[in-house]
C-alpha positions in Angstrom: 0.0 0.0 0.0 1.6 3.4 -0.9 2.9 5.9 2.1 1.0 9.5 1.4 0.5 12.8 3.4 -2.8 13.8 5.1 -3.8 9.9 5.0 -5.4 9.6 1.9 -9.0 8.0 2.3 -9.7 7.2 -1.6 -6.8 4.1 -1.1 -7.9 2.4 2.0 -7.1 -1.1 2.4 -9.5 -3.6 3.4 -7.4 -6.8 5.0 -10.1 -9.3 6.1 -9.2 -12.7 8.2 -11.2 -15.8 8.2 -10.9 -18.8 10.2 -9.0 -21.1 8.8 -7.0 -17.7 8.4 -7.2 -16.6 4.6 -5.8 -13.3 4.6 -6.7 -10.9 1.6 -6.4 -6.6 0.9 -7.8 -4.9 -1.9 -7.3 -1.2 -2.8 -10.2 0.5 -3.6 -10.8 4.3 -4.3 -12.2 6.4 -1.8 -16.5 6.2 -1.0 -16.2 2.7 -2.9 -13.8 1.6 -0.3 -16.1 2.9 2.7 -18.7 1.3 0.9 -17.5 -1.9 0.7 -15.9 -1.7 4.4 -19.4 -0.9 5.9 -20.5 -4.4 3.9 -17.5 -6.2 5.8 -18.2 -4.9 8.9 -21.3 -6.0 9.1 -20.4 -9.5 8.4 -18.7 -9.0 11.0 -21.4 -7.5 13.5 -23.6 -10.1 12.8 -21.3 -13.2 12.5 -23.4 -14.7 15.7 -26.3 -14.2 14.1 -25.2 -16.2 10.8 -23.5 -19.1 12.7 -27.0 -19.0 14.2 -29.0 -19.4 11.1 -26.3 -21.9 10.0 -27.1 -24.2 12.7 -30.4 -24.2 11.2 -29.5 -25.0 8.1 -30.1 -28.8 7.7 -34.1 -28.0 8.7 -34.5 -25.9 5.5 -32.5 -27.9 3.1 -34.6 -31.1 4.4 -37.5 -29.0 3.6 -36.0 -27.9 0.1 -35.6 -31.3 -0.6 -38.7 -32.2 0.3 -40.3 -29.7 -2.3 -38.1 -30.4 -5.2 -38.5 -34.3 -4.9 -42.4 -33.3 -4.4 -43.9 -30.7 -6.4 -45.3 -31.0 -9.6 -43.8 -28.3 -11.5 -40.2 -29.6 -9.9 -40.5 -33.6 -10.7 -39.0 -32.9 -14.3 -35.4 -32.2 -12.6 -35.3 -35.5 -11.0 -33.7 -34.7 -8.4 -33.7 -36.9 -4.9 -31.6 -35.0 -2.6 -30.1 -37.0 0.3 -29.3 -33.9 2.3 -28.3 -36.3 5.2 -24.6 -36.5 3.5 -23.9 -32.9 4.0 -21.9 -32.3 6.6 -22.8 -29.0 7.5 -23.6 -28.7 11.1 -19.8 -27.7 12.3 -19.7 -25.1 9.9 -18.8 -21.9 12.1 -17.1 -17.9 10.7 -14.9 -18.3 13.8 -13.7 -14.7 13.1 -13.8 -11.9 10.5 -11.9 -8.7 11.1 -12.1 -5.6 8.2 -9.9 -2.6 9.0 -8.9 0.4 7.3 -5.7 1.3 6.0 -4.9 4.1 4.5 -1.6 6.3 2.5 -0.2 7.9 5.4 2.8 10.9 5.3 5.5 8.2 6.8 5.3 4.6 6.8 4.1 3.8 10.5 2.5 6.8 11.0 -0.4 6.4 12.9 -3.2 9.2 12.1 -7.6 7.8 12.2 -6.7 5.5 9.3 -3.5 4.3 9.3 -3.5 2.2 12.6 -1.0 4.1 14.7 -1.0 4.6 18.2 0.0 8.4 18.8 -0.4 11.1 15.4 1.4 13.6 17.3 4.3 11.6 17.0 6.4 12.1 13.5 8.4 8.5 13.1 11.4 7.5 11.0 11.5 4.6 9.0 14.5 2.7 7.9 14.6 0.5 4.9 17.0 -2.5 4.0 16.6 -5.1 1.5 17.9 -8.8 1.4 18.3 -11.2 -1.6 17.3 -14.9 -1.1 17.7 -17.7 -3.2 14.7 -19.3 -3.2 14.4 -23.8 -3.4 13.1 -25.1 -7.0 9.6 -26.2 -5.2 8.6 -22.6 -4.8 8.0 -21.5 -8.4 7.3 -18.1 -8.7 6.2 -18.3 -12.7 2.4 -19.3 -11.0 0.5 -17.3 -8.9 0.3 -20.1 -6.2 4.2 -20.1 -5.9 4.3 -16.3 -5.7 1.7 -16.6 -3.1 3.5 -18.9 -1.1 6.7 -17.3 -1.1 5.1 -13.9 -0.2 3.3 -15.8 2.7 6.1 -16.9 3.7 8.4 -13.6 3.5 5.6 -11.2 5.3 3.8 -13.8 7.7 6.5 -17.0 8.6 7.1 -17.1 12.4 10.8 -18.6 11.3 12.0 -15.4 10.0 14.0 -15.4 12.9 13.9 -11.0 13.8 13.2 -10.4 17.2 11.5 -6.8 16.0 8.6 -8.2 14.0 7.0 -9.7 17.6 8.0 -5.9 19.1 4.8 -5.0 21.1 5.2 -1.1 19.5 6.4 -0.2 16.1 6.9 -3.5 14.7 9.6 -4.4 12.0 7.4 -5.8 8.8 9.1 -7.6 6.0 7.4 -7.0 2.4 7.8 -9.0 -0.8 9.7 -6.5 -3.4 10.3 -8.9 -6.5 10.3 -12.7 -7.2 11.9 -13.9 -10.5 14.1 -16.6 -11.6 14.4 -18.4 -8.3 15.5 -15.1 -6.5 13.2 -13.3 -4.1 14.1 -9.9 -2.9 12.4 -8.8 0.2 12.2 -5.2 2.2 12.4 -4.8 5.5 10.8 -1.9 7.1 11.5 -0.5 10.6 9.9 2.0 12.4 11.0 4.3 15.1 8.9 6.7 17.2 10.6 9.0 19.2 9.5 7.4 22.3 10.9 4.2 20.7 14.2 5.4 20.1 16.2 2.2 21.0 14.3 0.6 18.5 16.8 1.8 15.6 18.9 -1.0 13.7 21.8 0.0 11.7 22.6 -1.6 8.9 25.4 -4.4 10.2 22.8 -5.6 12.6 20.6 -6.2 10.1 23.2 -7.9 7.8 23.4 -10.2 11.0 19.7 -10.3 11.5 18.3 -11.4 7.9 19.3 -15.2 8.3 18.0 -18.0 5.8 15.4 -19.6 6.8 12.7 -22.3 5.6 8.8 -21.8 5.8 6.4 -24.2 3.8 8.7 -26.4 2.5 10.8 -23.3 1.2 14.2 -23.3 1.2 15.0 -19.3 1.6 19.2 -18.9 1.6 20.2 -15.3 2.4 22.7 -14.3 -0.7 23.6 -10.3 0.4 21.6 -7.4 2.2 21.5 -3.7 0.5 21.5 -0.8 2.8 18.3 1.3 1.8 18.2 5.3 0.2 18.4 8.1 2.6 17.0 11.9 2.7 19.2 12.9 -0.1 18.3 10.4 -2.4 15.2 8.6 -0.8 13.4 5.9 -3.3 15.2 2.9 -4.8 15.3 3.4 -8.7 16.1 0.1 -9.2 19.3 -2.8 -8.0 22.2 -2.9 -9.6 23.7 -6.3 -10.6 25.8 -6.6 -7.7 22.9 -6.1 -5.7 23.4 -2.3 -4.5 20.6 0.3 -3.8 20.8 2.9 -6.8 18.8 5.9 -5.3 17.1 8.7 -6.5 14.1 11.0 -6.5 10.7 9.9 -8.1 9.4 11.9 -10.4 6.4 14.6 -9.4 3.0 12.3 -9.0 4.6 9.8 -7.5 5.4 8.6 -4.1 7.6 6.6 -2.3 5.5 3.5 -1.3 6.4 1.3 1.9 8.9 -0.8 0.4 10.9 2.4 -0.6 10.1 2.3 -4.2 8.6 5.0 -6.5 4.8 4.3 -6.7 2.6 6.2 -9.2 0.1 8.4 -7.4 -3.2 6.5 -7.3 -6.8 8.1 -8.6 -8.0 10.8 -6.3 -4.3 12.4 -5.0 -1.7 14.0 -6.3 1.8 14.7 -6.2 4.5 17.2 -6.5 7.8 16.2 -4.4 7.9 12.6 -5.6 7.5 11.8 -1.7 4.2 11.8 -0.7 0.6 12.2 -2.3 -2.1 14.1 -1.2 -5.8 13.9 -1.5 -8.5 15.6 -3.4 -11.2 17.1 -1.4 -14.3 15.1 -0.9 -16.3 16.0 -4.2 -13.1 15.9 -6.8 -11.7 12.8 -8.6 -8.5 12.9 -11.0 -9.2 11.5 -14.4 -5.7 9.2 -14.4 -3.2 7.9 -11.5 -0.1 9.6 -11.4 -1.3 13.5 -11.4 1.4 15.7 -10.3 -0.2 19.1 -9.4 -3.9 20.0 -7.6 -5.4 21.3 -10.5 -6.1 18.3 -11.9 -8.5 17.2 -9.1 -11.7 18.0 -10.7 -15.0 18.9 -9.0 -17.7 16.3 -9.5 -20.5 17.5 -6.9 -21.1 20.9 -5.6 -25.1 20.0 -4.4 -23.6 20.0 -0.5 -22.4 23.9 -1.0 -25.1 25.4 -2.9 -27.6 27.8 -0.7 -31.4 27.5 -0.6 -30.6 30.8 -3.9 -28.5 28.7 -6.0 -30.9 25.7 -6.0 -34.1 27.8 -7.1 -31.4 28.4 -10.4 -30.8 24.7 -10.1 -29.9 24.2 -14.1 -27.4 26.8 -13.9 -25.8 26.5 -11.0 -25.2 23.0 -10.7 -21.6 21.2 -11.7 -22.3 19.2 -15.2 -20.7 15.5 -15.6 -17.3 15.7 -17.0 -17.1 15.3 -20.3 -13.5 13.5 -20.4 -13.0 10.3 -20.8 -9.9 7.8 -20.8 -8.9 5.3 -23.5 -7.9 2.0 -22.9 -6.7 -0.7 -24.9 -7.3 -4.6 -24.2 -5.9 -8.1 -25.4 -7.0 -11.1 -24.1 -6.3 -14.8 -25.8 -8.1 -17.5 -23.6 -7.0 -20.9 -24.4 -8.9 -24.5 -23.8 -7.1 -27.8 -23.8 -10.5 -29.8 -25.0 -9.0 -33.1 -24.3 -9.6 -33.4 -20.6 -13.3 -32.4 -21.4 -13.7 -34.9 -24.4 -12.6 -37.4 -22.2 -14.9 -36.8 -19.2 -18.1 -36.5 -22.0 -17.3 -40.0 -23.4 -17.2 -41.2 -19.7 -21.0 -39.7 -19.2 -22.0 -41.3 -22.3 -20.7 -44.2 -21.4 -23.1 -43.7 -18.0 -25.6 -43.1 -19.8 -26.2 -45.7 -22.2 -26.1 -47.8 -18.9 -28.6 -45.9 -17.5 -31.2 -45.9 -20.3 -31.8 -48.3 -23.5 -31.1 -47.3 -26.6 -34.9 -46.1 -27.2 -34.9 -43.9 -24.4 -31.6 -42.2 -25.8 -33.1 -41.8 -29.0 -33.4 -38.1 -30.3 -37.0 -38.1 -32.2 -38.3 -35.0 -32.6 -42.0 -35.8 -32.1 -40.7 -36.2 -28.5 -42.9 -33.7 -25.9 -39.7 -32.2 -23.8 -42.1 -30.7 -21.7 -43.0 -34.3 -19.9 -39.0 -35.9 -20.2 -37.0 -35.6 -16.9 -33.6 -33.7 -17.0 -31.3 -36.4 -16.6 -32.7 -38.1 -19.8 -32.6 -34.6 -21.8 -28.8 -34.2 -20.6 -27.8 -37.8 -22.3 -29.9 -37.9 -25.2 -28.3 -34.5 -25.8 -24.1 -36.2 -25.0 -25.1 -39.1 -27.3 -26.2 -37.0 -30.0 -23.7 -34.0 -30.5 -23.4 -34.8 -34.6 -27.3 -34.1 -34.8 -27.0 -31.4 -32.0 -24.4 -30.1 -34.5 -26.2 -29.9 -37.9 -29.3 -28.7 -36.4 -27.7 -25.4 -34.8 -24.7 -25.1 -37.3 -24.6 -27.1 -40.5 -22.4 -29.9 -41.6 -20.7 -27.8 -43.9 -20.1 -24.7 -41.2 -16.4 -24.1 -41.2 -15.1 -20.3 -40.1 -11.9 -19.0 -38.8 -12.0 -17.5 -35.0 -10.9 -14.2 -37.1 -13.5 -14.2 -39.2 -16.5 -14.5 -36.5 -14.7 -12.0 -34.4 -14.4 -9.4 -37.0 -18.1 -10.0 -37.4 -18.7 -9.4 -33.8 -17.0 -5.9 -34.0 -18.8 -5.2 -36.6 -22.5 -5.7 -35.6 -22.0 -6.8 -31.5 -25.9 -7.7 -31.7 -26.6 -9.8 -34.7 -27.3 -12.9 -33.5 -26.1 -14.7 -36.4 -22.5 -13.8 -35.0 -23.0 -15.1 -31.9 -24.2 -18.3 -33.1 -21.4 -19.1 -34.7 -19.3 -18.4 -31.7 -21.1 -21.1 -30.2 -20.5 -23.1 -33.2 -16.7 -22.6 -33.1 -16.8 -24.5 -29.5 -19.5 -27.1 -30.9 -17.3 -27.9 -33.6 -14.2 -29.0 -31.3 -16.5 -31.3 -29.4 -18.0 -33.2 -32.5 -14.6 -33.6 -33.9 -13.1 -34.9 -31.1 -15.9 -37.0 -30.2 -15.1 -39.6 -32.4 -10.7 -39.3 -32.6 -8.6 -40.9 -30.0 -8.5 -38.8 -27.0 -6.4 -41.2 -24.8 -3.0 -40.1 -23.2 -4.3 -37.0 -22.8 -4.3 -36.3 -27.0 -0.7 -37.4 -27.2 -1.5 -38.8 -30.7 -3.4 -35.9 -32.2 -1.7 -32.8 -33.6 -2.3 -29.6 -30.9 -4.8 -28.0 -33.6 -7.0 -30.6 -33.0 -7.8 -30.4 -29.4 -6.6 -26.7 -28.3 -8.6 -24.2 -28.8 -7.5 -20.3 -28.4 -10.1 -17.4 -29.3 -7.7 -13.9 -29.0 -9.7 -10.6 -28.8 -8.4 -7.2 -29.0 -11.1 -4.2 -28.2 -10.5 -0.5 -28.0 -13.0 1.8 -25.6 -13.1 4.7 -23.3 -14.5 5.3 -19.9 -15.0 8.5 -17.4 -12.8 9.1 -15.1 -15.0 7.7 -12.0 -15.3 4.5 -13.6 -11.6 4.6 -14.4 -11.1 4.9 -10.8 -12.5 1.7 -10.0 -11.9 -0.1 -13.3 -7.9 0.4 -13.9 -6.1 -0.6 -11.1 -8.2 -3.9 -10.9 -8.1 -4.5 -14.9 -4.0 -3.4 -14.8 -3.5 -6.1 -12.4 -5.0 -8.7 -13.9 -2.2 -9.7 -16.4 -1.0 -12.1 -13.5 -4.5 -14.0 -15.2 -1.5 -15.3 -17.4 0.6 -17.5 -14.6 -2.9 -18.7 -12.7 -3.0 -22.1 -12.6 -7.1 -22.2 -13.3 -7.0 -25.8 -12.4 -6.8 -24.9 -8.9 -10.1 -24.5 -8.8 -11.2 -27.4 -9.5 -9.1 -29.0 -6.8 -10.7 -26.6 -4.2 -14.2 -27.6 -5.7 -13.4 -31.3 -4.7 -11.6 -30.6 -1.7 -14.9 -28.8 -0.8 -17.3 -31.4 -1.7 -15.2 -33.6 0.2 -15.2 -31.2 3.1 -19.0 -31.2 3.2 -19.4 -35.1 2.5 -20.5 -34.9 -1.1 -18.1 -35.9 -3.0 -20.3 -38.9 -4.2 -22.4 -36.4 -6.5 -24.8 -39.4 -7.6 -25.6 -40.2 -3.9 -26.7 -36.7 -3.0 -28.5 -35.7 -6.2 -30.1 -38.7 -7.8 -28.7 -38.7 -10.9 -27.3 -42.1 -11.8 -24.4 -39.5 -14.4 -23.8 -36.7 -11.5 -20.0 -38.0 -11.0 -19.1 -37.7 -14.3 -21.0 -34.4 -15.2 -19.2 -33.4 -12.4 -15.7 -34.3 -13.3 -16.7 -32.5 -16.7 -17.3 -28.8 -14.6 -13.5 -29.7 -13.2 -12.2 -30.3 -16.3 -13.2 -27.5 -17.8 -10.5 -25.1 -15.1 -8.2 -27.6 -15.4 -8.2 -27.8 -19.4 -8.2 -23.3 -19.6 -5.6 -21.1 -19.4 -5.2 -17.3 -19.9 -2.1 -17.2 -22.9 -2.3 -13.7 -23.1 -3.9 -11.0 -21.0 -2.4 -7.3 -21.8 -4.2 -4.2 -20.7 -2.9 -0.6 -22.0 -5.1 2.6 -20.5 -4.1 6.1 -22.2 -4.9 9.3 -20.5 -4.4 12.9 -22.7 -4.9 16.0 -20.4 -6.9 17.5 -23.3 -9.9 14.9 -23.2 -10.8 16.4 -19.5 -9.4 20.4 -18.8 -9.8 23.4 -21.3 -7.3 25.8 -22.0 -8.7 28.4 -19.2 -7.6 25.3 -16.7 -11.6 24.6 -16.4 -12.7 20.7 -16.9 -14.8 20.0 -19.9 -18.4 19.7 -19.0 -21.0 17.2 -20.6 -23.5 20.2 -21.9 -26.7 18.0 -22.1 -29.9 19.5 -23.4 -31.0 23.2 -25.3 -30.6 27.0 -24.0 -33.3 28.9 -22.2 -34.5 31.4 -24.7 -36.4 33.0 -22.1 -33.0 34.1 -19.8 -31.9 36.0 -23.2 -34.1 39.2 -23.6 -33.6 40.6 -26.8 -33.4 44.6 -26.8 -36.2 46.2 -29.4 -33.6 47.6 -32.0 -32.6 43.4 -32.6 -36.1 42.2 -33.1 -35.0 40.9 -36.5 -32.0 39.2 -35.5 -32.7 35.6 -34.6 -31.0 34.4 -31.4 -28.5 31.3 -31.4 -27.2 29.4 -28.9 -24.0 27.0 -27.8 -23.1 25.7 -24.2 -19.0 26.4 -23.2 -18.0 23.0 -22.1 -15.1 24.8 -20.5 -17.2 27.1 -18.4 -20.0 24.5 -16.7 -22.1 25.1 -20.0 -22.6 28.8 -19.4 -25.0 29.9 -22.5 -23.2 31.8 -25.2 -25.9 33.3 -27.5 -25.4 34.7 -30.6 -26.6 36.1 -34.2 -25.6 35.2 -38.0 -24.5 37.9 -40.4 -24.9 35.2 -43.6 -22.3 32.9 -42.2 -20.0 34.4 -40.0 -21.3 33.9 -36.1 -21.7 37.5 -33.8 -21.6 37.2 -30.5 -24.9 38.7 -28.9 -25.1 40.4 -25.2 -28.6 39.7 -23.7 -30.3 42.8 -22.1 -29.1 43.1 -18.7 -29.5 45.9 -15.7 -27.9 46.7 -13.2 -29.9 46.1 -9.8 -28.7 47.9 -6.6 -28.3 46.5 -3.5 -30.6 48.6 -1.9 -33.5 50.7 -2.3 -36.3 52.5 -0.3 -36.5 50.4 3.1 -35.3 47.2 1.7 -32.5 45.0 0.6 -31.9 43.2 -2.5 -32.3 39.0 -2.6 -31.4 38.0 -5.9 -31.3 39.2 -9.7 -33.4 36.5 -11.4 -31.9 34.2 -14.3 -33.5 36.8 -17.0 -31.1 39.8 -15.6 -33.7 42.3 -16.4 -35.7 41.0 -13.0 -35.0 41.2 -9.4 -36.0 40.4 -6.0 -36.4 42.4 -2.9 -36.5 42.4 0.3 -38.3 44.7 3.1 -36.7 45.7 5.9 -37.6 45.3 9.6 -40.8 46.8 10.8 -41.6 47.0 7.0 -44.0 45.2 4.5 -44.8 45.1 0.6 -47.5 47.3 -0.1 -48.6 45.8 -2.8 -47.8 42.2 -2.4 -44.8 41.7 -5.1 -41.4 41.4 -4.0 -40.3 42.0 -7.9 -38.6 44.7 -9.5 -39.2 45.3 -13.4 -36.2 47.1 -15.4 -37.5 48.9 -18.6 -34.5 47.2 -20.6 -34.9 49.2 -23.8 -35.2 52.8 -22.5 -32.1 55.1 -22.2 -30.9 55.6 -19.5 -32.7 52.1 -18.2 -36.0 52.2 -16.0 -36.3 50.2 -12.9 -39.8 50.0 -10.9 -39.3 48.8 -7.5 -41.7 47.2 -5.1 -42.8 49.7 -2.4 -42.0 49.0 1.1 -44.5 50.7 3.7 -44.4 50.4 7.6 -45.7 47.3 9.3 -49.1 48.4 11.1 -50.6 45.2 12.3 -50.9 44.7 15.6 -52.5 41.6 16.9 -55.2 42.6 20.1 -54.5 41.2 23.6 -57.3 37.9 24.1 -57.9 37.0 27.7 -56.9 33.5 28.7 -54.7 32.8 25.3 -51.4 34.6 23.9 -50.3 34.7 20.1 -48.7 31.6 18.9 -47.3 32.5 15.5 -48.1 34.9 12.6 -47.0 35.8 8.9 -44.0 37.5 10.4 -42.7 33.7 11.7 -42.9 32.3 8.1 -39.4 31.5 6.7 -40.4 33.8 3.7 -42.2 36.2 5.7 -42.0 39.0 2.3 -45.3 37.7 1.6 -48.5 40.5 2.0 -49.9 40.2 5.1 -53.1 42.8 4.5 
């Protein structure tokens, strides 16, 4: 999480621990982030009350059961559930702790939300970094060896440093890199100044950052770097022989907790290349990485306009911003179909045992309507030729390219997505038949892997870049997951819960082997290319005049443009400035060329006989007054009228007289409230 000044909300880290412990953070921007920690919290609040309704949860899956085996309408999925196989009972959220994290001006510091004891106290931090060599069983080329060497860098208990169980100011090791069987890893000290004795120089820490093993991870020290200092206080980058080389980062960046430069994220900016700071609370940046404040761009000004500004409403309010960013995406998901080939034969295979050779019969004359799901599902693995030349052809053939530049093309023809789900179809029918055993080892790769790449240019607003960017940037790790993880966890689950045996719980003499289809499917994909490429031009979102661009939705009042006599025959135009909240700009054509034309306008003064101006209405030509105390409207209109074509220009003002009424003393009651307590009491009263 990156170090800021002011403790910048918009990037609060959400950490949340279950039990088993399965520790996760995400980053999110600012009100999303509170958003999503109020969610957690309550989990959290009422945890007792789930484990409570969990404990009940056998009655009402006995009772779902019971209604799917039962009802009329739910016979046709054929389900018999055995809920007496689940092993549910024990299931208990043991604990689940959110907290807030946020950038904060030193790593450490400790102001509302960035969990530190005392804000009045400025710390010091002190960086060093250690290279390990890390054993062959740890690869870091898959997200699950990453993981586990992270794990075991920022959470082992082996580490052997006496300051990570310090009760204040803990030392934290941090993963910094993880490549090539080399881990480099950043260890981050904090001293208060009540903790001054906590300080470690640099030869104890050489002594200090011993190997170690953790998970079946072999972690040999090679050499410790001392970390940057004032002068030169972010790590650029290491050197070969494993030296520090220091430097400043550039202006809208910061330097995070590992010491490194750090891009500022959406909502802050930066101009030292230390520390970010925030926006106010109604301003987003439209890219990460601004350097100065001006690029923090109003959003919402409803919580500062007066009771005046809302009667204008149209004119007063902040429009959307107009800007948007461009992004660039190429994804290539690619299927191994052999695994899933494999697993279909085996449910045929079930299935022909199941049912005779009638019963698996496609005839069309058949009434779906009365056939029970399990028979639909075979009839429909026994028969993917027909299932094929009814939805595609036997003679369809086209190239992934092909239907994809279709798809660009017209995104809702159905045709185009049809024969998307004819490109898949066509893998299963042709290897339906081929040998499939050995995993494909005798068929060429064509045959069996399918890849579909997809390449797609669009833009987005700046708020929804917020959200969508830093998730969609970090995604390119899609292309080292192992996606047949998942499956294992869906077994290990089933097996966890006691229904493993998918044909004892459901019914369904083929559930095992549909099942081991769904698991094949992870095991079989993989992401072969996932590369995302946003593009931010200062131009798409602030003017010239240093104003953002405004979305100027909608025509011009005609009737906040008096025309003077003498231009009767001109007729009025109109265009909204973008750059100026789309303020109307009116004007006339001589033939072609555009005049700029000034609406009739007076000049009201602040104040007249016994009263005060309110407000110059949207027109400019009328105006709203005000009586003074111990004074009323004599004729019951608060408006003054300016004669916009004479010369010079006539104004007719309301006339304020004095306030006669006097209410009569009644015995045995006292005057609760009259005209004068109304909020607008400039009303007549006679």
């Amino acid at each position: 999480m990156g170090i800021s000044t002011n403790a910048i909300i918009h990037q609060r880290v959400e950490k949340v621990l279950l039990s088993p412990p399965w520790p996760f953070e995400l980053t999110l921007p600012r009100n999303f982030a509170l958003d999503f920690w109020m969610v957690m919290d309550m989990v959290e609040t009422h945890r007792a009350v789930g484990n409570a309704w969990v404990k009940m949860g056998r009655h009402y899956l006995e009772k779902i059961a019971e209604f799917v085996k039962n009802h009329s309408d739910m016979k046709q999925i054929g389900f018999d559930l055995n809920v007496g196989m689940l092993k549910i009972d024990d299931i208990e959220l043991m604990e689940f702790k959110p907290y807030f994290k946020a950038q904060c001006p030193v790593a450490g510091d400790n102001s509302p939300w960035c969990d530190i004891k005392d804000p009045g106290q400025a710390a010091k931090v002190q960086r060093y970094y250690v290279k390990y060599t890390v054993s062959g069983n740890a690869d870091c080329k898959t997200n699950a060896g990453y993981t586990r060497v992270r794990n075991a860098i920022e959470r082992s208990d082996k580490r052997g440093m006496d300051c990570l169980n310090r009760a204040n100011d803990p030392c934290k090791m941090e993963l910094v890199s993880c490549k090539d069987g080399k881990a480099v890893a950043a260890f981050v000290n904090t001293v208060s100044k009540s903790d001054a004795d906590n300080s470690i120089d640099f030869s104890q820490f050489d002594g200090m950052a011993k190997a170690f093993s953790d998970d079946d991870i072999q972690f040999s020290k090679e050499k410790a770097a001392d970390g940057c200092r004032d002068g030169s206080p972010a790590v650029l980058r290491f050197n070969d022989d494993f030296s520090a080389e220091c430097g400043a980062c550039e202006q809208g960046q910061f330097i995070n907790n590992v010491g490194m430069c750090q891009s500022c994220p959406f909502g802050s900016w930066g101009e030292d290349g230390k520390q970010c700071n925030a926006c106010s609370w109604g301003y987003v940046t439209p890219f990460w990485g601004m350097a100065n404040k001006d690029m923090c761009l109003q959003t919402d000004n409803e919580w500062e306009m007066t009771k005046d500004d809302k009667d204008d409403w149209d004119q007063k309010r902040l429009r959307d911003l107009v800007g948007e960013n461009s992004f660039g995406m190429a994804i290539t998901p690619e299927m191994n179909m052999c695994g899933v080939t494999d697993a279909m034969k085996k449910v045929q295979e079930k299935c022909k045992s199941a049912y005779s050779e009638t019963e698996l019969k496609w005839n069309d004359e058949l009434d779906m309507d009365k056939l029970q799901i399990p028979r639909v599902v075979c009839m429909g693995a026994l028969n993917v030729q027909k299932g094929f030349s009814e939805m595609c052809e036997d003679s369809w053939d086209k190239s992934w390219s092909d239907i994809f530049k279709r798809l660009e093309d017209d995104l809702e023809n159905g045709d185009n997505w049809n024969d998307v789900l004819c490109f898949v179809f066509k893998k299963v029918r042709d290897l339906e038949k081929a040998d499939t055993s050995s995993n494909c080892q005798n068929l060429d790769v064509s045959q069996y892997m399918m890849n579909m790449p997809v390449t797609f240019d669009a833009r987005i607003g700046a708020e929804t870049s917020a959200v969508l960017f830093p998730i969609m940037k970090r995604l390119s790790n899609l292309e080292t997951m192992n996606f047949g993880s998942f499956a294992k966890a869906g077994k290990a689950m089933m097996t966890s819960m006691g229904i493993e045996d998918m044909a004892a719980f459901t019914g369904w003499k083929m559930a095992n082997e549909l099942r081991d289809v769904g698991f094949e499917v992870p095991k079989g994909f993989r992401m072969a290319k996932f590369a995302f490429e946003p593009k931010f031009e200062k131009s798409d979102f602030v003017c010239d005049n240093g104003g953002a661009k405004r979305r100027c939705d909608g025509g011009c009042d005609r009737w906040r443009c008096k025309s003077y006599g003498k231009d009767q025959d001109k007729d009025l135009f109109c265009k909204r400035n973008e750059c100026e909240n789309c303020k109307e700009n009116w004007f006339w054509k001589d033939g072609e060329e555009e005049k700029p034309y000034e609406c009739a306008s007076c000049d009201f003064p602040k104040t007249m006989d016994n009263g005060v101006l309110l407000r110059v209405n949207a027109d400019n030509v009328e105006a709203q007054y005000r009586c003074n105390d111990g004074f009323v409207l004599q004729d019951c209109t608060n408006m003054a009228r300016c004669d916009y074509n004479s010369d010079p220009k006539k104004i007719e003002f309301p006339n304020c007289v004095e306030d006669k009424c006097d209410w009569p003393k009644v015995e045995n009651a006292e005057k609760w409230r009259d005209w004068r307590d109304e909020q607008n009491w400039n009303s007549c009263p006679y």
